[in-house]
C-alpha positions in Angstrom: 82.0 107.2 124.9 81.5 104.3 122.2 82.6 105.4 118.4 81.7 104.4 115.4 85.0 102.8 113.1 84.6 102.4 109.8 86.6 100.4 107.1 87.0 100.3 103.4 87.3 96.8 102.1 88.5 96.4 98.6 88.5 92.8 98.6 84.8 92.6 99.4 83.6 95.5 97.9 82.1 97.0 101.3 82.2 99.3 104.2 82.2 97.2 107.5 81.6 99.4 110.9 82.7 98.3 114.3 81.8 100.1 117.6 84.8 101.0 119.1 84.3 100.8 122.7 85.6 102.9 125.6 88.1 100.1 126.8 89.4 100.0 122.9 87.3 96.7 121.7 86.5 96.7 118.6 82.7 94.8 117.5 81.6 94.5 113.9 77.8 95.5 114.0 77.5 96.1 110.3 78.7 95.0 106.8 77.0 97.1 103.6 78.3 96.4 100.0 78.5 98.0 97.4 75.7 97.9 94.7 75.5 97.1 90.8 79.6 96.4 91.6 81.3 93.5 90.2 84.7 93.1 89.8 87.4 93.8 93.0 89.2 97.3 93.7 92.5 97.9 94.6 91.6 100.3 97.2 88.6 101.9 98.9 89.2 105.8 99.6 86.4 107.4 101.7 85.1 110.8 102.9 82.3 112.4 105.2 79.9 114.9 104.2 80.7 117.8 106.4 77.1 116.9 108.8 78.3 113.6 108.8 74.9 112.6 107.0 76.4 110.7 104.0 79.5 108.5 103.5 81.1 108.6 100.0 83.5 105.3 98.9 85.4 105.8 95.7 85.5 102.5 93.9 88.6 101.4 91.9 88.1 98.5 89.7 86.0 98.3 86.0 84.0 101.2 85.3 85.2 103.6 88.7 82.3 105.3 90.8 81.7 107.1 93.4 79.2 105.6 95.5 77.2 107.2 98.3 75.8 106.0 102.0 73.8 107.2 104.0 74.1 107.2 108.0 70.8 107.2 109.7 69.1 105.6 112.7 72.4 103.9 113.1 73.2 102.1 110.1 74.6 102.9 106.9 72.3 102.6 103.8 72.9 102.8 100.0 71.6 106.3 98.8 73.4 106.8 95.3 76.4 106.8 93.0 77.5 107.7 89.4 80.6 107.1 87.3 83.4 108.5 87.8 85.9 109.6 84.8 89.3 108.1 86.2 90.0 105.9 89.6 89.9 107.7 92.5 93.0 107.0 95.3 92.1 109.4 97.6 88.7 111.8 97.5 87.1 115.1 99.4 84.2 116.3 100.2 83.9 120.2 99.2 82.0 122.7 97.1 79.2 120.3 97.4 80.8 118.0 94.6 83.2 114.6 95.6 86.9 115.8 94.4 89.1 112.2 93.1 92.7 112.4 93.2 93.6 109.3 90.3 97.2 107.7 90.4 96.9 106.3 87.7 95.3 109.0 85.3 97.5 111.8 87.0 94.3 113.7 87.1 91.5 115.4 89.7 88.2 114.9 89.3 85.0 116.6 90.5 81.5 114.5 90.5 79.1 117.6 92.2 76.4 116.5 94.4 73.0 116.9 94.4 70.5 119.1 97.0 70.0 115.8 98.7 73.5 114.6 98.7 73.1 112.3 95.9 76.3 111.7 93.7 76.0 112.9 89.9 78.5 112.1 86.9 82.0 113.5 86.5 81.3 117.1 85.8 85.0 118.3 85.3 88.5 116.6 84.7 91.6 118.2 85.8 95.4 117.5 84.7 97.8 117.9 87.3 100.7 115.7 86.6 101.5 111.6 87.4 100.9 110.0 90.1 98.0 112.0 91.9 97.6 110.6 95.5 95.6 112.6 97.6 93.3 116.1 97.3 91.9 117.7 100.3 91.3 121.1 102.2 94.6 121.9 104.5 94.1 125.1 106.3 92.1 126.8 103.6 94.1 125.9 101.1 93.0 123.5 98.4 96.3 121.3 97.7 96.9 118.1 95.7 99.8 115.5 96.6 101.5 114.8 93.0 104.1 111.8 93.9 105.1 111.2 90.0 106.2 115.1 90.2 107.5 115.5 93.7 105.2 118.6 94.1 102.2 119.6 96.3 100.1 121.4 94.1 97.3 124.1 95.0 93.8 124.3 93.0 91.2 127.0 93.4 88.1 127.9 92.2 87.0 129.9 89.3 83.0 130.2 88.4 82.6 126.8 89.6 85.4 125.2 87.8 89.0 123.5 89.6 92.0 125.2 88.5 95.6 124.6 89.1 97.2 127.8 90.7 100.4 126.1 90.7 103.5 124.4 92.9 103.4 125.7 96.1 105.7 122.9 98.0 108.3 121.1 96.7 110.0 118.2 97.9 113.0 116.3 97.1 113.3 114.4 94.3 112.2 111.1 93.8 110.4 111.1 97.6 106.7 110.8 96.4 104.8 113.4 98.2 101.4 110.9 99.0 99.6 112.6 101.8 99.2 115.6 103.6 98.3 117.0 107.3 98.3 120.9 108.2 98.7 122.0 111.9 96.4 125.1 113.1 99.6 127.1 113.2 100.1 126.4 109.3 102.6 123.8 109.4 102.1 121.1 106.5 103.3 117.6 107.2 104.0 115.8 104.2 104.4 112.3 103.9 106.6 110.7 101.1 106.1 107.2 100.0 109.0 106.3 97.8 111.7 108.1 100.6 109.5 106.8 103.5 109.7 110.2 104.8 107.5 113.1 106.0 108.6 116.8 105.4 107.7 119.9 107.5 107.1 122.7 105.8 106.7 126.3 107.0 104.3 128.7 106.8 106.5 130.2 103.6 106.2 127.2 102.4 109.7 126.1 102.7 111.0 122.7 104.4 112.2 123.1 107.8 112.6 119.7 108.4 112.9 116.0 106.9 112.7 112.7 109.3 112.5 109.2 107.9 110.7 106.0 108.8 113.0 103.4 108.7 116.2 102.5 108.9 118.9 101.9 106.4 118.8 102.4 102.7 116.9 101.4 99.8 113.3 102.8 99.1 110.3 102.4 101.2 107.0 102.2 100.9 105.2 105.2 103.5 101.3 105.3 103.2 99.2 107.7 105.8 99.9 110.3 108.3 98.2 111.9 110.8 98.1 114.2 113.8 96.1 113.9 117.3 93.2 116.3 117.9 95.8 118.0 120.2 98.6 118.6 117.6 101.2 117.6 120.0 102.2 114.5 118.4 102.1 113.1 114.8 101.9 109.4 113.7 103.2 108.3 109.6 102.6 104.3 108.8 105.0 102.7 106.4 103.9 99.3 104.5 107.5 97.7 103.6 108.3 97.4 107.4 105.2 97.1 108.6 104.9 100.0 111.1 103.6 103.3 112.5 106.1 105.9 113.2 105.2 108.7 116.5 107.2 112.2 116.5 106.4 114.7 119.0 105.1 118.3 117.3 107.3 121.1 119.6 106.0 124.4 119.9 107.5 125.4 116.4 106.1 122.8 114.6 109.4 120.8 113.9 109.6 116.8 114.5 111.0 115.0 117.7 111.4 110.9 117.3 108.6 109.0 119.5 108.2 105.5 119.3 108.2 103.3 116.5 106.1 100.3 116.1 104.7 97.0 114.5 101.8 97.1 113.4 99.6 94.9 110.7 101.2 94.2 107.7 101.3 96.9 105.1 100.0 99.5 106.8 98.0 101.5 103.9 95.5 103.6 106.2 94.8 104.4 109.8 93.0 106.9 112.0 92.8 108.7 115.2 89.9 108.7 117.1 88.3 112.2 117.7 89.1 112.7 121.3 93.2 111.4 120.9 93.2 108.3 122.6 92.8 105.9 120.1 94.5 105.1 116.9 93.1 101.5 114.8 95.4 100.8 111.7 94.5 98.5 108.6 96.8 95.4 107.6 95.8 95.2 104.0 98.0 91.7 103.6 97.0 90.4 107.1 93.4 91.6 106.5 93.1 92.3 110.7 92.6 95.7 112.3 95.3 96.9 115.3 93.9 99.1 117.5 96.2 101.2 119.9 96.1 103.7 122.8 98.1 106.4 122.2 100.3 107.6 125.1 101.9 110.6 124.0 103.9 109.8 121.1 104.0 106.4 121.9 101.6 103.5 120.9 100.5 101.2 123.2 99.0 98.0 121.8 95.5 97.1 122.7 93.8 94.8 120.6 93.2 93.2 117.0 90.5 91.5 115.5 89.8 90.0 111.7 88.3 91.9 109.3 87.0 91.1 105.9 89.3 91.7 102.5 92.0 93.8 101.8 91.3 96.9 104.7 92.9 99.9 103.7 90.6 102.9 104.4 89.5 103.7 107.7 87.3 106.9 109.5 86.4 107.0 113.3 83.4 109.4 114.1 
């Protein structure tokens, strides 16, 4: 069955989507910018409603936003957007209200949203630390990826308000916790950009496990990670070398090496297709899209094709 790929391009200020065919081709069928937006972002984080109705794109350059799309008939189509109080890296979806994890503000952010999805201004601004990389739902739990502070940190709610219940994972220091994936069995994989690492951590919430993406010393530069629908194997890109890392997932959760493999250059987002046989990466310096077929934990390569500027955000639904 054909699925729908879509990419964040902070160079043009849009959201391209290709149809990814069953034999892995990818075809650009639309291109949508974004409105009233003038000068270039550095990156273009995005996030489904939980229908799947409406596509929210955090927008990093002068004046921030969140801006919202909505998917109908086939196509995407401008439906709103509203300022947001500091650039978003990564964002959520949850509450009904668009959560912003900022880098560079070291703060999250909460925009709610309206009855009909439409996005409304910063309602609440949260200090968590430097460096805030990514916020999102893992299991149930509401966790935030500090990388200045080399802690995953959990919010919750109180009358409607985000607060910070504390540190609940800790990594070593100077890794950069960046992003986050949490196994059904309530494993969390976490991925470290400064070590070029990922850490697996136990239900108690204590690492089991640390495995590294390249070779050799000096720092690296890890970006996204993963897991298939499945949970049997788990996939971590790092930029500085230009590749996507496979582990198999054993039984308890813990981290065999797969395969290792080039991809685009710099790396900074990829996905997995909904049924596990699919992986398409973004080359934010080669501005091209890889696509792969995943064989286990091993990545077969299966195509590329040009893209507009600066890909670095993709979602396959």
């Amino acid at each position: 069955m054909d699925m729908e790929v879509f990419v964040g391009l902070a160079g043009d200020n849009a959201v391209a989507r290709y149809r990814l065919e069953a034999n892995g081709r990818l075809t650009l069928q639309q291109q949508i910018g974004f409105p009233g937006v003038a000068g270039k972002g550095s990156s273009t984080p995005m996030a489904w409603s939980a229908d799947h109705r409406r596509l929210y794109v955090g927008y990093r350059g002068v004046q921030p936003r969140i801006i919202g799309f909505e998917w109908r008939d086939g196509m995407l189509a401008a439906h709103s957007q509203a300022e947001v109080s500091a650039p978003p890296a990564y964002i959520s979806v949850l509450n009904s209200s668009v959560l912003g994890a900022s880098y560079v503000s070291g703060v999250i952010t909460r925009n709610p949203l309206a009855s009909d999805g439409s996005v409304l201004p910063t309602a609440q601004v949260l200090d968590i630390g430097p460096k805030a990389h990514a916020v999102a739902d893992a299991g149930g739990e509401l966790l935030v990826a500090s990388l200045g502070t080399d802690r995953v940190l959990q919010l919750g709610w109180q009358n409607g308000q985000l607060t910070v219940e504390g540190p609940r994972y800790l990594a070593a220091a100077q890794s950069g916790p960046r992003h986050f994936v949490k196994s059904r069995t309530g494993i969390l994989y976490v991925v470290n950009e400064l070590s070029a690492s990922v850490d697996v951590f136990g239900p108690d919430r204590q690492i089991r496990q640390s495995v590294h993406l390249i070779d050799g010393a000096g720092r690296g530069s890890a970006a996204d990670i993963h897991l298939v629908p499945d949970e049997t194997a788990l996939f971590a890109s790092e930029r500085r070398t230009g590749t996507i890392s496979a582990f198999v997932v054993r039984a308890d959760g813990g981290l065999d090496p797969g395969h290792r493999v080039e991809t685009e250059p710099e790396p900074r987002g990829f996905a997995i297709d909904p049924s596990g046989v699919w992986l398409v990466a973004a080359g934010t310096r080669s501005h091209r899209l890889a696509v792969f077929r995943i064989n286990g934990a091993m990545l077969v390569p299966a195509g590329m094709v040009e893209t507009g500027s600066n890909p670095n955000w993709i979602e396959i639904v």
